[in-house]
N, C-alpha and C positions, 0 to 999 in steps of 0.2 A: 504494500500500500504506500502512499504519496505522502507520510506527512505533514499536514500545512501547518503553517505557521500564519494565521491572521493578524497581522499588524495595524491596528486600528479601532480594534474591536471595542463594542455595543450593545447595549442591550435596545437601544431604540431602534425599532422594527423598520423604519422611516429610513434607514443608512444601509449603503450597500455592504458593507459588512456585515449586520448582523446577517443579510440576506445571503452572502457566502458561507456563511455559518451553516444555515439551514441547508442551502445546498449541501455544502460536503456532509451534517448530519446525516440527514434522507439518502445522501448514496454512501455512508456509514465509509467517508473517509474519514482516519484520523487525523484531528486537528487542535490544535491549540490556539485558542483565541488570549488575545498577547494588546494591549492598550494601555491608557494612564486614565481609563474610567473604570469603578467596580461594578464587581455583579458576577452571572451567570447567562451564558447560550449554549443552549440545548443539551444541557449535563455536564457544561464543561466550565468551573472559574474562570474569572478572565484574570491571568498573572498581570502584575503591574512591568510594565517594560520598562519605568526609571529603575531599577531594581538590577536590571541586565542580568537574566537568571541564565546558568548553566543546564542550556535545553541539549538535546543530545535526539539524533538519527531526523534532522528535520529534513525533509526531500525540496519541500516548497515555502517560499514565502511570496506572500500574495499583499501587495500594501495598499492598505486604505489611507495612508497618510501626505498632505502635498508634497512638494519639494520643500516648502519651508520651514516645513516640523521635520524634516528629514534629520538634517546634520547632525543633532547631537545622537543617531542612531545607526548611522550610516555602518561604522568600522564595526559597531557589537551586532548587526545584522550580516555583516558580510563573513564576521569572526564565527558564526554556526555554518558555515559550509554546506551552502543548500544544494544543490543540482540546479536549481533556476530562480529566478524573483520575476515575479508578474507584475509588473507596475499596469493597474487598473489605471483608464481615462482620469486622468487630472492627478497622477502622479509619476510621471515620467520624470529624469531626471540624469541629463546627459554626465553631472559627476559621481552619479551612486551607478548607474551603467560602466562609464569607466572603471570605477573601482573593481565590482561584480567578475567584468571581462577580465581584468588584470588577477584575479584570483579564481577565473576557470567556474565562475557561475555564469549559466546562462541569463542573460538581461532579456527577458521579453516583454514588451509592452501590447497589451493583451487585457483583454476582459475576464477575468476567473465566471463571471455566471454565463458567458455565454460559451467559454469553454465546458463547463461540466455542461449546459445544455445540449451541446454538440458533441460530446464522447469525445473533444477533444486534451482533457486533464490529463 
């Protein structure tokens, strides 16, 4: 299985994160929903990401955060060695790509709901 890492995470239903959540739920990938708001989606804490916890075997991160919340998260996301980062519509971001490529993660900017809609995760 894939993983994820949701970077951004919510419990407001109204945000495309919680709504990746649900996805990856309902198709029972595993994930970790990972933000600087508290709570719970869909059986799973959300860890505080000021905290930069020692995650371990993550495949994916998927961000819901702009480029301007980025920075101070950029090196402790790229230091879990994922296989790929999905930057969702309005989180591109030509120096977390750099970085990503420079250590052999794939940078895709890419929709995460409309990849699991299309079997393409």
């Amino acid at each position: 299985m894939k993983k994820t890492l949701v970077v951004g995470a919510t419990t407001d239903p109204s945000r495309y994160a919680y709504l990746a959540a649900k996805m990856l739920s309902e198709r029972r990938v595993d994930f970790v929903p990972i933000g600087i708001k508290r709570g719970e989606v869909f059986g799973e804490e959300i860890v505080d990401l000021r905290t930069k916890p020692a995650l371990q075997d993550i495949h994916t991160i998927t961000l819901y955060i702009g480029p301007a919340h980025q920075e101070e998260w950029i090196d402790y996301l790229v230091s879990l060695n994922p296989q790929r980062i999905i930057f969702n519509p309005g989180t591109e971001n030509p120096e977390f790509f750099a970085k990503a490529a420079e250590a052999g993660i794939e940078a895709l900017p890419a929709c995460t709901l409309v990849m699991l809609s299309t079997g393409q995760f």
